[in-house]
N, C-alpha and C positions, 0 to 999 in steps of 0.2 A: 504494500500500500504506500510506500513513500516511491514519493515524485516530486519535479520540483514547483510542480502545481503549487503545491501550498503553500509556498514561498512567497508566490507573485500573485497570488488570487486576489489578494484585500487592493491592489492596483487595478483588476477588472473593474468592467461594469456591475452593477447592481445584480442585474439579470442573469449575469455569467457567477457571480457568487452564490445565488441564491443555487441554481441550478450545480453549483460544484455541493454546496453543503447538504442537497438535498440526494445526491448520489452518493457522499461520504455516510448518511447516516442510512441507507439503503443497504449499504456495504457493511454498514458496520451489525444491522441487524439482521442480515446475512450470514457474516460472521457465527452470530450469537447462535443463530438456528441451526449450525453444521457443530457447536462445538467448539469455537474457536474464541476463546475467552481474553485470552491475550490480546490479539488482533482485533477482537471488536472493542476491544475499551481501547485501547490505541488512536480506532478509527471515529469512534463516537465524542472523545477526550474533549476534542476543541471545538465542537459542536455545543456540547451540554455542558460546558464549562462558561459559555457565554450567557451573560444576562438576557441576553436578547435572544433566546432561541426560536418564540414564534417567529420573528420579525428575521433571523437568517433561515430560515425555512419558507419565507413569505406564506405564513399562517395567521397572521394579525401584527396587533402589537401588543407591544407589553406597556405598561401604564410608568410613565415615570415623569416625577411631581416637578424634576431640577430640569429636564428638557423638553420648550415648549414650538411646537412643528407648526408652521406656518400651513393655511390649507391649503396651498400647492402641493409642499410636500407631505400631507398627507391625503389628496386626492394620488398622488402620484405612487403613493406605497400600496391604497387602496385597488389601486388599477394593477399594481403586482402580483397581488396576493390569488393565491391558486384556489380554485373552486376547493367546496368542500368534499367532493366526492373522492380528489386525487390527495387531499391531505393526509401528513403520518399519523397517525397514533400517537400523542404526548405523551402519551398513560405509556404506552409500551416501552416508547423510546428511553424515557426517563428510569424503567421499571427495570429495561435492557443494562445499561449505564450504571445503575444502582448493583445491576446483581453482578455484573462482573467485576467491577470495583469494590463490591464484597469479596470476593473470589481472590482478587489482588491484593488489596489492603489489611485485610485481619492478620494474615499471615503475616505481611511487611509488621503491622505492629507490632505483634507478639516477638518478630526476631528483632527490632528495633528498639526495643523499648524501656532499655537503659542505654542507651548511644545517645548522646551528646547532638551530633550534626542528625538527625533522625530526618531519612528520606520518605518523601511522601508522593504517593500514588496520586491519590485520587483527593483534591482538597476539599472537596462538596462532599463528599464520602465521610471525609473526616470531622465536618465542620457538623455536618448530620448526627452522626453519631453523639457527638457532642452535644448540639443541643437535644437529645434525646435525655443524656447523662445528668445536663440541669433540671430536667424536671422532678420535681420531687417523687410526685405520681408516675404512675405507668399505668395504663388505661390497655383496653384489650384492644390489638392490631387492628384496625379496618380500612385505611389508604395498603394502598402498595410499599409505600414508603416505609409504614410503620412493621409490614411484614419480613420486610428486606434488614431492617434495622433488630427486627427480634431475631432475627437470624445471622447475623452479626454476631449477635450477644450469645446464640446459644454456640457457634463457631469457638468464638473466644474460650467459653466453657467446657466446649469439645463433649456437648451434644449434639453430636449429628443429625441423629432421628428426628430431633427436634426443625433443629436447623434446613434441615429439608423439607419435615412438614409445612415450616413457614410459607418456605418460598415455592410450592405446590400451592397454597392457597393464595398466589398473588393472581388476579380474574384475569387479567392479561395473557397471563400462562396457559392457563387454561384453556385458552380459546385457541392456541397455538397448535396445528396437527402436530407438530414434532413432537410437543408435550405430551398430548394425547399419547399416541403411537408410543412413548417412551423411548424415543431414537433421542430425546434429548434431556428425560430426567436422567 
């Protein structure tokens, strides 16, 4: 998956980025459904790592209070944005991203986790987890988020069974034939 595409993409047109990030996360959850867990978080990384991920997918926008869009430029973003019948799944994408940056990073912790310079995978992974850690309560899983996250926790604890339960109950999965079929539990 490395090219030097992505080097020179954020100099394309609008159009030619939208359409590069909407094939990287295609790839990436491509990836996820063969197996390829490394390589799909790789490919997903700078995707789902961006605040703006409707808006680099041209899926809408996202609300933000410090930048205010003149209505050229957002008749102009509105004229981008792809019908809804061709849009991704955020639930999944998000859901993809989360489970293999679980898959990468718990391990990273636990071998990192008296090291000084401590290397980080996945910083929304880690920043997630974290704020799961402040909350005093812990309330039963029902986002995707929250299942990914207890299974994390049960990872860490080296409940497996658990940890798989979780993430078998994330609905996205579910709906997935690989999941089904079991070619990708």
């Amino acid at each position: 998956m490395k090219s030097k595409i992505s080097a020179s993409i954020s100099k394309q047109q609008i159009l030619n980025q939208v359409i590069y990030n909407r094939a990287i996360v295609q790839m990436g959850i491509a990836a996820f459904r063969l197996g390829y867990f490394v390589e799909a978080n790789q490919a997903l990384m700078e995707v789902c790592q961006s605040p703006k991920v409707k808006e680099s997918l041209a899926q809408g926008s996202s609300f933000n209070r410090q930048q205010e869009k003149t209505q050229d430029e957002e008749m102009e973003e509105k004229k981008r944005q792809v019908p809804p019948h061709l849009q991704i799944n955020l639930d999944l994408l998000d859901s993809v991203y989360m489970t293999t940056s679980l898959m990468l990073e718990v391990p990273n912790i636990s071998e990192n986790k008296f090291d000084v310079h401590r290397k980080v995978i996945s910083r929304n992974f880690r920043k997630l987890i974290e704020q799961y850690d402040l909350k005093g309560i812990q309330f039963v899983a029902q986002s995707s988020r929250d299942f990914i996250v207890n299974a994390a926790r049960y990872i860490h604890q080296s409940k497996w069974q658990q940890a798989y339960d979780c993430i078998c109950q994330v609905k996205v999965f579910q709906r997935m034939q690989e999941f089904q079929n079991g070619s990708l539990k």
